[in-house]
TORKOL-4160 file (C-alpha; in steps of 0.2 Angstrom, whole numbers, padded with zeros to 4 digits, m for minus):
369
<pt num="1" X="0108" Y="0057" Z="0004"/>
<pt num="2" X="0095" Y="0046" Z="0006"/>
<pt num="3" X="0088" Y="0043" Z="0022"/>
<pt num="4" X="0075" Y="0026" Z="0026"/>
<pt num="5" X="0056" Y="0032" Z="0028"/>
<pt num="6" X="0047" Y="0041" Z="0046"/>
<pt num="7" X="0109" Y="m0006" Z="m0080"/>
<pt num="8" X="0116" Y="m0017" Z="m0078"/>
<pt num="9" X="0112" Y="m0038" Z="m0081"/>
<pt num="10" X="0124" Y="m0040" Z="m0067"/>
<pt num="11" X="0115" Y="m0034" Z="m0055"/>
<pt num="12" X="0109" Y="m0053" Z="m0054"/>
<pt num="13" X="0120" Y="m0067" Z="m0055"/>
<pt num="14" X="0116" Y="m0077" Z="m0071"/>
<pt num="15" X="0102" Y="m0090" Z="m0062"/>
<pt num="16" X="0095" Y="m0077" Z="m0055"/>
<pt num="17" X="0095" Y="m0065" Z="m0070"/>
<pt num="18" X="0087" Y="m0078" Z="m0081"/>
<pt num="19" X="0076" Y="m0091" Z="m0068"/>
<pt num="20" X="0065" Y="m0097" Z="m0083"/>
<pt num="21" X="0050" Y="m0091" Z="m0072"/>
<pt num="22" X="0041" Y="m0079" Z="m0086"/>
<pt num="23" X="0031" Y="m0086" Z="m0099"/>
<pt num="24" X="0035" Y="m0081" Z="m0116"/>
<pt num="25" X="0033" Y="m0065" Z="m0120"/>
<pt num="26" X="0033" Y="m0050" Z="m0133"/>
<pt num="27" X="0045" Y="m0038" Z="m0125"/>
<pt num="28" X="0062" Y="m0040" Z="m0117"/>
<pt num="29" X="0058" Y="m0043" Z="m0097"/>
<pt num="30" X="0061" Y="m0026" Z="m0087"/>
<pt num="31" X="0077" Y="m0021" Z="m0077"/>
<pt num="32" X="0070" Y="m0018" Z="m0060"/>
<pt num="33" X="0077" Y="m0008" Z="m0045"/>
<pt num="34" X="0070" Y="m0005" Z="m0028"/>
<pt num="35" X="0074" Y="0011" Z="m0018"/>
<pt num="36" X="0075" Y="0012" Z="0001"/>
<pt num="37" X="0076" Y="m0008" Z="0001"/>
<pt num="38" X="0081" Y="m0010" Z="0017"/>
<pt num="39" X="0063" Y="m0001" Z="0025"/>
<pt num="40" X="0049" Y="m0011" Z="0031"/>
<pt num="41" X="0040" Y="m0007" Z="0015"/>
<pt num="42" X="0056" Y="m0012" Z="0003"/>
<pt num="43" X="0058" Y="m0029" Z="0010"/>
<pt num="44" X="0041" Y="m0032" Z="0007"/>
<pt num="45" X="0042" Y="m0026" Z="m0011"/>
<pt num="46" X="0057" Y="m0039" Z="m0014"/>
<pt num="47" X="0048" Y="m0051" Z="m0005"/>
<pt num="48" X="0033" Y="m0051" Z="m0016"/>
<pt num="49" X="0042" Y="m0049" Z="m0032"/>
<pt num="50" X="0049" Y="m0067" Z="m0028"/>
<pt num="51" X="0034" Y="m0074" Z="m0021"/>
<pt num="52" X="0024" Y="m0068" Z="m0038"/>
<pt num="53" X="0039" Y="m0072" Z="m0049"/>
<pt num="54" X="0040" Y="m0056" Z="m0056"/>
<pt num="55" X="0047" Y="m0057" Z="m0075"/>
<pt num="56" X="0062" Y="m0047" Z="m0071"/>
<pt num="57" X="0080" Y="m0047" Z="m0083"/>
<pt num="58" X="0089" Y="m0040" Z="m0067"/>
<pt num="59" X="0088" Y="m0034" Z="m0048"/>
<pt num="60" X="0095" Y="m0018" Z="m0042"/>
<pt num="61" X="0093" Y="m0013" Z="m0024"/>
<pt num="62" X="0097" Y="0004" Z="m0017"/>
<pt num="63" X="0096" Y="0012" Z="m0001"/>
<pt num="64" X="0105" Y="0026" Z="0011"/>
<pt num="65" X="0125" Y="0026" Z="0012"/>
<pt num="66" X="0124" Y="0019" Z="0028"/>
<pt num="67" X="0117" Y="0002" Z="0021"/>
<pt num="68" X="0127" Y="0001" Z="0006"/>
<pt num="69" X="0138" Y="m0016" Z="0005"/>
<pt num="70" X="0124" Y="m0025" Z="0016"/>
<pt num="71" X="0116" Y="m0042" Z="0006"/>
<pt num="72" X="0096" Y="m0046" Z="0004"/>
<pt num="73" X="0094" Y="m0064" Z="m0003"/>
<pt num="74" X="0084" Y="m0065" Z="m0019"/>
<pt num="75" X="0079" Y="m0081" Z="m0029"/>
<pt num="76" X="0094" Y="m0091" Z="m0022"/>
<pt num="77" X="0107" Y="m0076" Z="m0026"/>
<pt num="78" X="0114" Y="m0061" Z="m0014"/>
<pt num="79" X="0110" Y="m0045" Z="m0018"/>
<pt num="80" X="0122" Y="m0031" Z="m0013"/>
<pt num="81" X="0114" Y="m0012" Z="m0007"/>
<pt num="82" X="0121" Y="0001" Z="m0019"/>
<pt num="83" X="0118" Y="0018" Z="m0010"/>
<pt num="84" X="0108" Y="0030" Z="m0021"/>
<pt num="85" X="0115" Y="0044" Z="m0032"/>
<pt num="86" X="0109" Y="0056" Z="m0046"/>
<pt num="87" X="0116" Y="0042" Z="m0058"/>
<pt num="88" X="0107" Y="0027" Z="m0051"/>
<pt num="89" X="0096" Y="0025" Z="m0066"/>
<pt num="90" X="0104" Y="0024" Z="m0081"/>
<pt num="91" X="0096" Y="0007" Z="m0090"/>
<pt num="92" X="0083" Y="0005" Z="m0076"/>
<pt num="93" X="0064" Y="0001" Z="m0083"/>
<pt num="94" X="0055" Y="m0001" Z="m0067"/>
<pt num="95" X="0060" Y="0008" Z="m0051"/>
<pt num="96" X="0050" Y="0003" Z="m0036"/>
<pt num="97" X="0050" Y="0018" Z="m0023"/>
<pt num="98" X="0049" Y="0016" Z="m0004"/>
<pt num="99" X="0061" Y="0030" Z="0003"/>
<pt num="100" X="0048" Y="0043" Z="0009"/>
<pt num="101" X="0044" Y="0060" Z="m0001"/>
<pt num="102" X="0057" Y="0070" Z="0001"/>
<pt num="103" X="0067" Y="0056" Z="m0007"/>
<pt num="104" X="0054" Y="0056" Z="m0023"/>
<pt num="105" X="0051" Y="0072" Z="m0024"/>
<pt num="106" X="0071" Y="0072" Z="m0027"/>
<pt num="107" X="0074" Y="0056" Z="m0038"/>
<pt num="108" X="0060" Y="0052" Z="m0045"/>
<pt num="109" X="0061" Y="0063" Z="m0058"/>
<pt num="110" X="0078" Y="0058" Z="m0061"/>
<pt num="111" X="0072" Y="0041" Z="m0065"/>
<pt num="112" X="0059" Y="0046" Z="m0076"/>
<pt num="113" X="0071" Y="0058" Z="m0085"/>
<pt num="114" X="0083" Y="0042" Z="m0086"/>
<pt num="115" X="0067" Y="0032" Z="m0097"/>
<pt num="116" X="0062" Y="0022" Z="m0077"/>
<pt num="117" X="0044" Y="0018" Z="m0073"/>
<pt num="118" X="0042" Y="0026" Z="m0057"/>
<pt num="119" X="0030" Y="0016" Z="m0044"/>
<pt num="120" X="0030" Y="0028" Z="m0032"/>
<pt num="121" X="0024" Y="0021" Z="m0012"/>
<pt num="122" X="0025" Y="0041" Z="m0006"/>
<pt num="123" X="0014" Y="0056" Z="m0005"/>
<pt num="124" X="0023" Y="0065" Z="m0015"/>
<pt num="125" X="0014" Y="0064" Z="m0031"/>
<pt num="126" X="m0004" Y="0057" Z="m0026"/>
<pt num="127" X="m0013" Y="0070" Z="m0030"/>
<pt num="128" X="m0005" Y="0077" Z="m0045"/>
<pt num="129" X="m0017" Y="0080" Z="m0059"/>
<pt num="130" X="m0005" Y="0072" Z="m0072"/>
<pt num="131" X="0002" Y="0057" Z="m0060"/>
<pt num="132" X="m0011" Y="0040" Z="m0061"/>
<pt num="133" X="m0015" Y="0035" Z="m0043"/>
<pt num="134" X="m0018" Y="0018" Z="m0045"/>
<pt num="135" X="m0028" Y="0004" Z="m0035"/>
<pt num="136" X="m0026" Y="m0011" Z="m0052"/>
<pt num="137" X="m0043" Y="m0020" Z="m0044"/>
<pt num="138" X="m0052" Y="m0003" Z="m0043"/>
<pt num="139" X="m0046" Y="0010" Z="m0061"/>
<pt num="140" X="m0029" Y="0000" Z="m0068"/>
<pt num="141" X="m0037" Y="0004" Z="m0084"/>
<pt num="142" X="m0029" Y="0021" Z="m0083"/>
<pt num="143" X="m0013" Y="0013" Z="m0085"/>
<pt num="144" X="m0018" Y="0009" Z="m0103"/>
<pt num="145" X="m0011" Y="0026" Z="m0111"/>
<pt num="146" X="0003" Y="0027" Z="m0100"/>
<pt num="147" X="0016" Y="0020" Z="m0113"/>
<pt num="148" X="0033" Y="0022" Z="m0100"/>
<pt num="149" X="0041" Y="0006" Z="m0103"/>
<pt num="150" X="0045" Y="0010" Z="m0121"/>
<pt num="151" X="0058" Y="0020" Z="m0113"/>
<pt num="152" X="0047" Y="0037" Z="m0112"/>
<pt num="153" X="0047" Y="0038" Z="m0093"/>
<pt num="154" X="0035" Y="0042" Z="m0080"/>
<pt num="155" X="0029" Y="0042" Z="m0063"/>
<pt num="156" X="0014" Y="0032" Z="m0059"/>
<pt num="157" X="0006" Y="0034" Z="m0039"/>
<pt num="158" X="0004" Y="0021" Z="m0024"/>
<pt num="159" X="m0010" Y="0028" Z="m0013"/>
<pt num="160" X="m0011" Y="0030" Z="0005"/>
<pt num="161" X="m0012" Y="0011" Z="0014"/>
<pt num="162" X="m0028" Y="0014" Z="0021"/>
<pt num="163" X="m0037" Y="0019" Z="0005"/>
<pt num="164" X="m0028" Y="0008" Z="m0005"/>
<pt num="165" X="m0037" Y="m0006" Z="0006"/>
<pt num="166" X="m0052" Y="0002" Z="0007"/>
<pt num="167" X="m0056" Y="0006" Z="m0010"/>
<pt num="168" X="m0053" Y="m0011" Z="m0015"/>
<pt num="169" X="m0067" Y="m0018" Z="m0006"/>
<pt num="170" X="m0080" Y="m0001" Z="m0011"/>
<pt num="171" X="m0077" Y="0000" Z="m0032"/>
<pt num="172" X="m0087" Y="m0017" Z="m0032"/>
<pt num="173" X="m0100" Y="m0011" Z="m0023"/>
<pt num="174" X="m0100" Y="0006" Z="m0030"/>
<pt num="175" X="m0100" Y="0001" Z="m0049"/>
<pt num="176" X="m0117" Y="m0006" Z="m0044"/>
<pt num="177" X="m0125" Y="0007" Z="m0031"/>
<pt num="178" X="m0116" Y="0023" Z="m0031"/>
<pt num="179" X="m0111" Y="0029" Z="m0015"/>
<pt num="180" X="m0118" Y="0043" Z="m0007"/>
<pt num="181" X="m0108" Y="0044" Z="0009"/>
<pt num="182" X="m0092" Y="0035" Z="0020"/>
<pt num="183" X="m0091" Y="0037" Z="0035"/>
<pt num="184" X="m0075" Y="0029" Z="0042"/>
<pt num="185" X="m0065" Y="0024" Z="0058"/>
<pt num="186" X="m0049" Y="0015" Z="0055"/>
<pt num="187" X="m0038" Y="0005" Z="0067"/>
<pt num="188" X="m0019" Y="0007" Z="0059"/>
<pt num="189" X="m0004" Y="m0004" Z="0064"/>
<pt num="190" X="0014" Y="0000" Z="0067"/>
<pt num="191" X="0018" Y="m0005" Z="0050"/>
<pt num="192" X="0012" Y="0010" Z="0044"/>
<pt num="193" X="0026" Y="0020" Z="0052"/>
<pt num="194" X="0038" Y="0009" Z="0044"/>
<pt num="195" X="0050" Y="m0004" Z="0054"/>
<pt num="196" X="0055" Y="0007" Z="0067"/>
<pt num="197" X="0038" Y="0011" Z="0071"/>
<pt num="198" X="0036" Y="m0009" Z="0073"/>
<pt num="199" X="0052" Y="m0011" Z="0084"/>
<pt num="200" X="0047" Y="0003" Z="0095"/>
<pt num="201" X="0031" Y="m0007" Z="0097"/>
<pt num="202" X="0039" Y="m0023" Z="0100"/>
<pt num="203" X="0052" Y="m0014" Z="0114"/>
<pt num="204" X="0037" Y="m0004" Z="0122"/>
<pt num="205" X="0027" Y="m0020" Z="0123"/>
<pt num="206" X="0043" Y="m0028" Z="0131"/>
<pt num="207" X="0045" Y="m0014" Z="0145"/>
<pt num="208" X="0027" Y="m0013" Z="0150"/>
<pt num="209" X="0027" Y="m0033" Z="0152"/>
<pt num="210" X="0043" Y="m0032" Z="0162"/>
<pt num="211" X="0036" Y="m0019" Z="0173"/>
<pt num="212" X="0051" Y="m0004" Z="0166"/>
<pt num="213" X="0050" Y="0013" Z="0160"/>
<pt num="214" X="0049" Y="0015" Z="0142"/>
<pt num="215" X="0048" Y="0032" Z="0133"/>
<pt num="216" X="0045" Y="0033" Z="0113"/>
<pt num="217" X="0055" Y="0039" Z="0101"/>
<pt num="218" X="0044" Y="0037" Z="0088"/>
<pt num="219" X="0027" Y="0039" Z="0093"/>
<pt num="220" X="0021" Y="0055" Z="0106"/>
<pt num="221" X="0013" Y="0043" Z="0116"/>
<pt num="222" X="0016" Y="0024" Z="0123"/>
<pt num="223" X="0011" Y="0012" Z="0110"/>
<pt num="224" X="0011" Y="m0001" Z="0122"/>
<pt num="225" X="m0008" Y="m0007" Z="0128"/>
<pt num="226" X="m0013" Y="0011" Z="0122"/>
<pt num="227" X="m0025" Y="0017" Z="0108"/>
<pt num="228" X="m0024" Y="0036" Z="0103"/>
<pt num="229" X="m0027" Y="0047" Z="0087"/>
<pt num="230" X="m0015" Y="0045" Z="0073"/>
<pt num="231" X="0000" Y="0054" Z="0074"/>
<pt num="232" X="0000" Y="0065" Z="0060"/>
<pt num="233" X="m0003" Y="0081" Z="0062"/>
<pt num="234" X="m0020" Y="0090" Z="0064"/>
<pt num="235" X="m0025" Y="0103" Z="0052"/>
<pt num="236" X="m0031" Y="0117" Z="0066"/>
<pt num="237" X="m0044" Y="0124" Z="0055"/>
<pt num="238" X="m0054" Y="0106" Z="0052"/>
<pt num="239" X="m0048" Y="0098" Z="0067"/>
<pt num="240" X="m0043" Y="0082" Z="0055"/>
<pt num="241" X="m0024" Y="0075" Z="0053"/>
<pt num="242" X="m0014" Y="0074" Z="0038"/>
<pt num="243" X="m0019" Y="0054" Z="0036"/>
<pt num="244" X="m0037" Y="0058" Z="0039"/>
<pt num="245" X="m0036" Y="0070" Z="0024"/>
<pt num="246" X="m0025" Y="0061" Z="0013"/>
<pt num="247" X="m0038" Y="0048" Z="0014"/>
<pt num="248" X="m0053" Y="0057" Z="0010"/>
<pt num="249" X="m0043" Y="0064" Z="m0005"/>
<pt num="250" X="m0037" Y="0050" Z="m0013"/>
<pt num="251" X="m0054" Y="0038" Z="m0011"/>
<pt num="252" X="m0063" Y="0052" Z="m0020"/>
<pt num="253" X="m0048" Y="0054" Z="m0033"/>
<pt num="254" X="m0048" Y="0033" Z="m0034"/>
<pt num="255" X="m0067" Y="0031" Z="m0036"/>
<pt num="256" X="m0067" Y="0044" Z="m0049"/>
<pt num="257" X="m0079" Y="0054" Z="m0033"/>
<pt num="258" X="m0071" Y="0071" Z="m0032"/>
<pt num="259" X="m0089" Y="0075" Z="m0022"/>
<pt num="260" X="m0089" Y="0061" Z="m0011"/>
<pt num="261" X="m0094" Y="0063" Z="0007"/>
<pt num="262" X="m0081" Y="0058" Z="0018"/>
<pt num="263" X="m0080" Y="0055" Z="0038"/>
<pt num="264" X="m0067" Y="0046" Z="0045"/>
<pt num="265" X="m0056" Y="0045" Z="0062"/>
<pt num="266" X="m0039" Y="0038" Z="0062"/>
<pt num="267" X="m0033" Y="0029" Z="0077"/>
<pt num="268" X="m0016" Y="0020" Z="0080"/>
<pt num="269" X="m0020" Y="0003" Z="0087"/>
<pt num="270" X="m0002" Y="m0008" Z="0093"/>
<pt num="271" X="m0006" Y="m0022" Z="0082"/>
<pt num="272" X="0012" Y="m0025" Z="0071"/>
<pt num="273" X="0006" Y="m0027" Z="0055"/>
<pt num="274" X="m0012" Y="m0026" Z="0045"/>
<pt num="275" X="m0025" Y="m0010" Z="0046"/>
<pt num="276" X="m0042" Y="m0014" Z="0050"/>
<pt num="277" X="m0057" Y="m0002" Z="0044"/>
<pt num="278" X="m0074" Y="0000" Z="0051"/>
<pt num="279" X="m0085" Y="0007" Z="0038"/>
<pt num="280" X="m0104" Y="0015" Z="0034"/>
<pt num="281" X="m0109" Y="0016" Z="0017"/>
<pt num="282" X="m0126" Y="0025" Z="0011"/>
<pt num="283" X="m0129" Y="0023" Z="m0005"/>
<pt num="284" X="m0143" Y="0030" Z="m0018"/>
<pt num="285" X="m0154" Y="0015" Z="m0014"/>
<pt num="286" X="m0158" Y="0000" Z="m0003"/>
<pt num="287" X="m0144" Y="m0014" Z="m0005"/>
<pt num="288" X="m0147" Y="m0031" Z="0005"/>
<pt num="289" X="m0134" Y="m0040" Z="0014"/>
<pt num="290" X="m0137" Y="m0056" Z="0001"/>
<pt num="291" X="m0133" Y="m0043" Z="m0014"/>
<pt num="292" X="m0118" Y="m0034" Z="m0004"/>
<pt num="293" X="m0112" Y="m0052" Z="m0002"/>
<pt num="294" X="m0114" Y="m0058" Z="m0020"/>
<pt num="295" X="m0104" Y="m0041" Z="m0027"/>
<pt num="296" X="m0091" Y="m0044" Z="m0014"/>
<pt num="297" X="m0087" Y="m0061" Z="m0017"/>
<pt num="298" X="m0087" Y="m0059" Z="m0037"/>
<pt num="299" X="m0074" Y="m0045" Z="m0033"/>
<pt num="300" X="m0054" Y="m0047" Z="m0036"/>
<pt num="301" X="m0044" Y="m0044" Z="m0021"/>
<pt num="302" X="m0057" Y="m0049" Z="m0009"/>
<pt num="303" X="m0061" Y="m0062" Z="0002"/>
<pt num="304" X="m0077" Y="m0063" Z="0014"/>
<pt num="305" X="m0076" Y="m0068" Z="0032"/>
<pt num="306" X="m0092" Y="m0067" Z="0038"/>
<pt num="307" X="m0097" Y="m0080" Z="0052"/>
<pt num="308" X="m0110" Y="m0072" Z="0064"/>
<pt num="309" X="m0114" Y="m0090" Z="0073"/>
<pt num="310" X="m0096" Y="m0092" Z="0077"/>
<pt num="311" X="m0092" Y="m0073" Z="0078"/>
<pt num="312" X="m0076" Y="m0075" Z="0068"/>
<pt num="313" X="m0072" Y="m0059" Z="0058"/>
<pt num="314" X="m0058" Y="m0052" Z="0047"/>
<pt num="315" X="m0042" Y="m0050" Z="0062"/>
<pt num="316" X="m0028" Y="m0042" Z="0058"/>
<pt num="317" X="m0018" Y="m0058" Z="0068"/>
<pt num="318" X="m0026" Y="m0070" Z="0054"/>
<pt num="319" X="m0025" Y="m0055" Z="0040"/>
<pt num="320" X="m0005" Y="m0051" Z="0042"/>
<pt num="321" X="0003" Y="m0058" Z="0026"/>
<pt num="322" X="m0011" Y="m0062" Z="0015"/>
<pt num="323" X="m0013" Y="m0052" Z="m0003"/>
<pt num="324" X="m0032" Y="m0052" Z="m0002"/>
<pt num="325" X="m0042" Y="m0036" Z="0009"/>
<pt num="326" X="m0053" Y="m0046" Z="0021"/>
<pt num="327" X="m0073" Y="m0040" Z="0023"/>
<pt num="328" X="m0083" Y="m0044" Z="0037"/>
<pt num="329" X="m0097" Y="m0040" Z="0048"/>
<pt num="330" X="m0108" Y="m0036" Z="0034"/>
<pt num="331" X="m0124" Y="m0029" Z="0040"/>
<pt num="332" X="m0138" Y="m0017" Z="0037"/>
<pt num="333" X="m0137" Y="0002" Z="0048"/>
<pt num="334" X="m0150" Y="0000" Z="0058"/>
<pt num="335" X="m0148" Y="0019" Z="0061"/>
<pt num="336" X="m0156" Y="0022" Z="0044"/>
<pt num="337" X="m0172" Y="0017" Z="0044"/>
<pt num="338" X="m0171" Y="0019" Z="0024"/>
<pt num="339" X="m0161" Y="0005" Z="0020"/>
<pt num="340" X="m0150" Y="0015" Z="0010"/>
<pt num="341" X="m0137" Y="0013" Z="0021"/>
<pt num="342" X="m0124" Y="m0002" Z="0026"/>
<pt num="343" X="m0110" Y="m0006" Z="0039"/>
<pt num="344" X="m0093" Y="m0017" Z="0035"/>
<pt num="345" X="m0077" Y="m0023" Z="0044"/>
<pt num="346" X="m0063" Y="m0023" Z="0033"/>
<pt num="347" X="m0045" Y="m0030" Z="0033"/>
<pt num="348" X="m0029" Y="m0028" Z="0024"/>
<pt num="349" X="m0011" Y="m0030" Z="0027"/>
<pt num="350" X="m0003" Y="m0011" Z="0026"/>
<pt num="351" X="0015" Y="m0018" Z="0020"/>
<pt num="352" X="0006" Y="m0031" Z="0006"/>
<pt num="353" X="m0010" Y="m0023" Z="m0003"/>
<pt num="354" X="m0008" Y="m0006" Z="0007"/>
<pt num="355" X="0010" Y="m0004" Z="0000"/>
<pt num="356" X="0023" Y="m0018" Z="m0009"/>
<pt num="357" X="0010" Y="m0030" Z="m0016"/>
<pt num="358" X="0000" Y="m0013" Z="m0024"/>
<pt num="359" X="0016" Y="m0009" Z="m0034"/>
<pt num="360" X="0020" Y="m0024" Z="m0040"/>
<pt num="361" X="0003" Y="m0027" Z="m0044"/>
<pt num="362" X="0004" Y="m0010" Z="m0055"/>
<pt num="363" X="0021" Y="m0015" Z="m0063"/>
<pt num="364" X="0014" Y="m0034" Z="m0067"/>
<pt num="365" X="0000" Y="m0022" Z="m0077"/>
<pt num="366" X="0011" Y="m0013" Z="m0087"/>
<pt num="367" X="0023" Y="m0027" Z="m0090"/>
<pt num="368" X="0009" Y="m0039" Z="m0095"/>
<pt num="369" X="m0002" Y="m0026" Z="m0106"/>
């Protein structure tokens, strides 16, 4: 049975099956489905394949038995929830993943086996040696050989939110001058933990304004007014938890850096929605702020917000929503009396370019190549 995260051209009545939306094109447009749509994540997934006007024949949405029969509006149409099963994929191209790991480990295969795409939003498969983990901005050329939508099947990764983000706004910069060290400290928002991570914000935040006891279901710790570690759990030899070390795992896999130093802290920050990241970046030789700009602003994905006479940096308040990673506070370390070494202030909304709008940037690349 699925539970949420912590083929059929019925599927879409005909105006929505056939909006007239996708240019012309050389193969047939893919029958989609999304599964766990009714999680933070999903919504978002079906959200931006509106929004980008995904070339799409048809629309299937599953999710736990417990939401089946519920209906999610879609290009003018009503979507029903099917609940997921073993047989859910028969005459699927594209299946969107966003149900947690245990769900893919279980049916993502499945879908492969049934000749789907797999976009999977999980850990499940990040770091398997024969499963791309994909950033499109930063290496979609290893999509190129992956030949699934000829009905062949596969499974191609989503990474982690925070080095999805984050490797979007160091490939530019590390095509140029190679990186010889991160060090990190992330500020993470409830998004992260899905939508009843955000709700427990929103109720915490309610209580502590209304002067009531509130205690977490969610989170060990008040989320309300409070900072503290991220909430996976530490590794006792290393002392770092599981996000800090899925991070550091799948930059170096991403960058094509299996060597790359990597510090980082994770901390959970109650902001709703968008992951901010303070980084230091040493590289093999002096870069100036004027270069970093100029890579920056040449970049995809990217967007500078750099005003130091009106201090106005990348915030997650103005961030939440947008498709583009935001950089900021770009300055030399004066701790490195070298010049080698550089900080930045980045920005990116977790459920858009750390999660949905990643996959359906990676299923726009294989449909359009």
């Amino acid at each position: 049975m699925l539970t949420e995260p912590h083929p059929d051209e019925e599927a879409l009545s005909p105006a929505v099956a056939a909006p007239g939306l996708a240019p012309p094109r050389s193969r047939p447009a893919p029958r989609v489905a999304v599964v766990g749509a009714t999680g933070a994540v999903g919504a978002e997934l079906i959200a931006c394949l509106e929004a980008r006007a995904f070339p799409l024949a048809s629309l299937r949405l599953f999710a736990s038995a417990r939401s089946a029969g519920r209906r999610v509006r879609f290009r003018g149409a009503e979507l029903v929830i099917e609940e997921l099963t073993d047989e859910s994929f028969d005459g699927i191209d594209i299946a969107l993943f966003s149900a947690g790991a245990t769900i893919s480990r279980h049916y993502a295969p499945l879908a492969a086996e049934a000749g789907a795409v797999v976009i999977d939003n999980s850990s499940a498969f990040r770091m398997a040696p024969e499963v791309p983990l994909v950033v499109p901005e930063v290496n979609g050329a290893v999509l190129a050989g992956h030949g699934g939508l000829n009905g062949s099947g596969g499974i191609i990764a989503n990474p982690n939110c925070v080095a999805a983000i984050m490797t979007v706004a160091l490939a530019p910069l590390n095509r140029v001058h190679p990186i010889r060290r991160i060090q990190a400290a992330t500020y993470q928002a409830a998004s992260g933990g899905g939508a009843a991570m955000m709700e427990e914000l929103r109720a915490g935040t309610a209580a502590a304004l209304d002067g009531r006891e509130y205690t977490p279901a969610i989170l060990p710790h008040p989320y309300a007014f409070n900072l503290f570690s991220h909430n996976a759990e530490v590794d006792p030899r290393s002392g770092y938890n599981g996000e800090e070390l899925k991070v550091i795992a799948e930059t170096r896999r991403i960058l094509g850096a299996p060597g790359l130093p990597i510090g980082i802290t994770c901390i959970r920050v109650p902001v709703l929605r968008a992951h901010a990241i303070a980084l230091t970046l040493v590289f093999d030789a002096p870069v100036s702020v004027s270069e970093t700009r100029a890579m920056l602003s040449a970049a995809p994905g990217l967007r500078i917000l750099d005003d130091r006479e009106a201090n106005h940096f990348p915030m997650p308040s103005e961030v939440s929503g947008q498709d583009d990673v935001f950089v900021g506070r770009i300055r030399t370390d004066l701790g490195d009396p070298t010049g080698c070494s550089l900080s930045l202030f980045v920005v990116g909304d977790q459920l858009r370019k750390g999660a949905a709008l990643n996959a359906v940037q990676i299923a726009e690349t294989l449909v359009g190549g």
